[in-house]
C-alpha positions in Angstrom: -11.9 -2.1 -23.5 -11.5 -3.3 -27.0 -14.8 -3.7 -27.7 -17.9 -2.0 -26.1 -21.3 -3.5 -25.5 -24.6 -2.5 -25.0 -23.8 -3.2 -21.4 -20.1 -1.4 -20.9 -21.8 2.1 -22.3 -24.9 1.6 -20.1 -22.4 1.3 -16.9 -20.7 4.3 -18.1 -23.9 6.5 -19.0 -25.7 5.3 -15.4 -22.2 6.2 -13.5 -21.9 9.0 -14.7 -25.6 10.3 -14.1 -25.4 8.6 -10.5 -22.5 10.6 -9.9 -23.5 14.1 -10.9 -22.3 14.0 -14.8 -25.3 13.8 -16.8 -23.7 16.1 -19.7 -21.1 13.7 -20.1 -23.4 10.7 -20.1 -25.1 12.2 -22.8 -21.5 13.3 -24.8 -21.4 8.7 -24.2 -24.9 8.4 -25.6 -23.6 9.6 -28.4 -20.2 8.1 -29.0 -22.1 5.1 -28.5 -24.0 5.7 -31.2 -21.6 6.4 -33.7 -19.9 3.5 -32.5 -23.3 1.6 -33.6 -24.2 0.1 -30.1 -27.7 0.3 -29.9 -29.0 1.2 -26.5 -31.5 -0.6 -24.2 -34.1 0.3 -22.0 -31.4 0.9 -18.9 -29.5 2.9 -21.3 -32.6 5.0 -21.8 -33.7 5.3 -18.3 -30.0 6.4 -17.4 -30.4 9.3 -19.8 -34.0 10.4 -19.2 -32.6 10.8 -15.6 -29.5 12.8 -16.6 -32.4 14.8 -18.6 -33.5 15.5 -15.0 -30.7 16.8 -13.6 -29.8 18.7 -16.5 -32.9 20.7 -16.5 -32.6 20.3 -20.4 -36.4 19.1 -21.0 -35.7 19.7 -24.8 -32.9 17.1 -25.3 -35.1 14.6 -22.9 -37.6 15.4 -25.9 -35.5 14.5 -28.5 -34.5 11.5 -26.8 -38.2 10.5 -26.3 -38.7 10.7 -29.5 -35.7 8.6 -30.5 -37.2 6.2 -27.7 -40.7 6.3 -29.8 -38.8 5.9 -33.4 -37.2 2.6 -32.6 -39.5 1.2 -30.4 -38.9 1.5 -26.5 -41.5 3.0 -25.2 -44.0 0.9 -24.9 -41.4 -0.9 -22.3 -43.0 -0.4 -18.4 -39.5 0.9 -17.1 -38.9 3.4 -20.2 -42.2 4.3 -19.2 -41.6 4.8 -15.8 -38.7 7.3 -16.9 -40.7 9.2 -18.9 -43.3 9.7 -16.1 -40.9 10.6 -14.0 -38.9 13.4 -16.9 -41.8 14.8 -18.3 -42.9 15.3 -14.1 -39.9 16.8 -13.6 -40.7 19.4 -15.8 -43.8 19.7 -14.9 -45.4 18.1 -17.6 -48.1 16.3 -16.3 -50.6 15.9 -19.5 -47.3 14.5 -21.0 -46.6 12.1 -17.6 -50.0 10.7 -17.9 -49.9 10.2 -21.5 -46.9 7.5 -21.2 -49.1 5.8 -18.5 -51.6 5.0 -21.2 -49.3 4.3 -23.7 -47.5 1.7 -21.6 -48.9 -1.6 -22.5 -48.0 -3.8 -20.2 -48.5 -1.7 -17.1 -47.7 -2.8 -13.6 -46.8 -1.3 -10.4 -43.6 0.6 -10.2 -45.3 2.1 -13.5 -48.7 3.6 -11.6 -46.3 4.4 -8.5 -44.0 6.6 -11.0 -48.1 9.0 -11.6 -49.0 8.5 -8.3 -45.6 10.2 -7.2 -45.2 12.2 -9.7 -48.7 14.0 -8.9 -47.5 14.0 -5.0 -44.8 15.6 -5.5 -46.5 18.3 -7.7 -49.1 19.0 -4.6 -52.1 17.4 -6.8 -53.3 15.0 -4.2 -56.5 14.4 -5.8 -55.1 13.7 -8.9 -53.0 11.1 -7.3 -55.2 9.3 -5.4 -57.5 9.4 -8.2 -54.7 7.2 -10.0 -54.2 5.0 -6.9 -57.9 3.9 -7.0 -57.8 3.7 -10.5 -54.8 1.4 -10.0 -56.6 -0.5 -7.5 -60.1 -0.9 -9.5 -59.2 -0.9 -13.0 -56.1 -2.7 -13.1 -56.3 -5.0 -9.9 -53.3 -4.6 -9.1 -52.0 -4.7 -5.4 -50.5 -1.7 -3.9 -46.9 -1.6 -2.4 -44.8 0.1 0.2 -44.1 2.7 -2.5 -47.3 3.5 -3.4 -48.5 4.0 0.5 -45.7 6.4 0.7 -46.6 8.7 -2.2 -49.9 8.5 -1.1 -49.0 9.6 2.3 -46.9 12.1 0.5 -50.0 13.5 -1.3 -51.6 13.6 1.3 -49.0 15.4 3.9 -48.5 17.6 1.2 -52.3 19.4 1.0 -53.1 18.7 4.4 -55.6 15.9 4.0 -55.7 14.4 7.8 -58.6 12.2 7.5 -57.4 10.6 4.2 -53.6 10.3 5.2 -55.0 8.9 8.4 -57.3 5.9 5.8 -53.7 5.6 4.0 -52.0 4.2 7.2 -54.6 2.2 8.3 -54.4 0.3 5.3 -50.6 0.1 5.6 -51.0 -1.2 9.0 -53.5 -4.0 8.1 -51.6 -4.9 5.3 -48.8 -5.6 8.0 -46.5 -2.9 6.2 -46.7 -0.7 9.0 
C-alpha cells in the first residue's frame, strides 16, 4: 500500500495477534508510529491482547500508559482490554481500577470484572460486581454475564447460587 491508515495497521496488528504473532504486531505498533499514524481504540485493544499472549505485563504497562498520556482510556472498550490484561496477570486491584475509571460504563465493560474475577476463582468478588451492575448501574444483564456467573460459580462449587443463576437465565427466556 502506498499509504497506510489508521485502519490498514490496525488490520495488520489484530491479524497478527489473532493469528499467534503478537511480537510482530507490536514490532507494527511501532513502525506505525514512526510513520505517525496515530492509533485507535481497536488498535489498542489488538495490542493489549498480544500483551496477553505474550506474557510481557511490562510492555502492556507501557502501553497503558501511552493509552492514559493521549487520552484512550477512559474509552469502555480500551477499558474492557485493560480489565481483561491486567486479569491476565493477575492484577485484579489494577482490573478494577479501569472499571472505575471508565466513564461511560456499560455492559461488555462490567462483564470484562465479572469474568475476569471467575476466571480467577473469586466468585464472591464477581457476583459482588454483578449485583453492583445490576443495582447501581441498572443495567440489564446479558447472555455473557450469566455465563461468567455460572462460571464463578462452577468454579468454587456454589450449587445453590449457580442453580439462582439459571433460573434467572431461564425466566429471562435465555435458557
Amino acid at each position: 500500500m502506498c499509504e497506510k491508515d489508521v485502519f490498514s495497521w490496525t488490520n495488520m496488528i489484530s491479524g497478527c495477534v489473532t493469528n499467534g504473532f503478537p511480537s510482530q504486531a507490536l514490532t507494527l505498533f511501532w513502525k506505525m508510529g514512526l510513520a505517525c499514524v496515530e492509533p485507535n481504540n481497536v488498535t489498542f485493544s489488538c495490542l493489549l491482547k498480544g500483551c496477553s499472549i505474550l506474557g510481557s505485563f511490562d510492555i502492556g504497562r507501557l502501553i497503558h500508559k501511552y493509552i492514559v498520556d493521549i487520552g484512550f482510556e477512559m474509552h469502555v472498550f480500551v477499558g474492557s482490554a485493560l480489565i481483561d490484561m491486567y486479569a491476565t496477570f493477575g492484577n485484579m486491584s489494577y482490573a478494577h481500577m479501569i472499571l472505575e475509571r471508565v466513564s461511560m460504563q456499560d455492559v461488555p465493560l462490567w462483564n470484562s470484572i465479572i469474568l475476569a474475577y471467575a476466571e480467577h476463582g473469586d466468585a464472591a468478588e464477581a457476583i459482588g460486581f454483578f449485583r453492583k451492575m445490576e443495582k447501581e448501574k441498572s443495567m440489564a444483564p446479558d447472555k455473557v454475564t450469566y455465563l461468567s456467573l455460572l462460571k464463578a460459580c462452577a468454579r468454587m462449587h456454589y450449587l445453590a447460587m449457580g442453580q439462582s443463576v439459571y433460573s434467572r437465565i431461564t425466566q429471562c427466556g435465555m435458557g
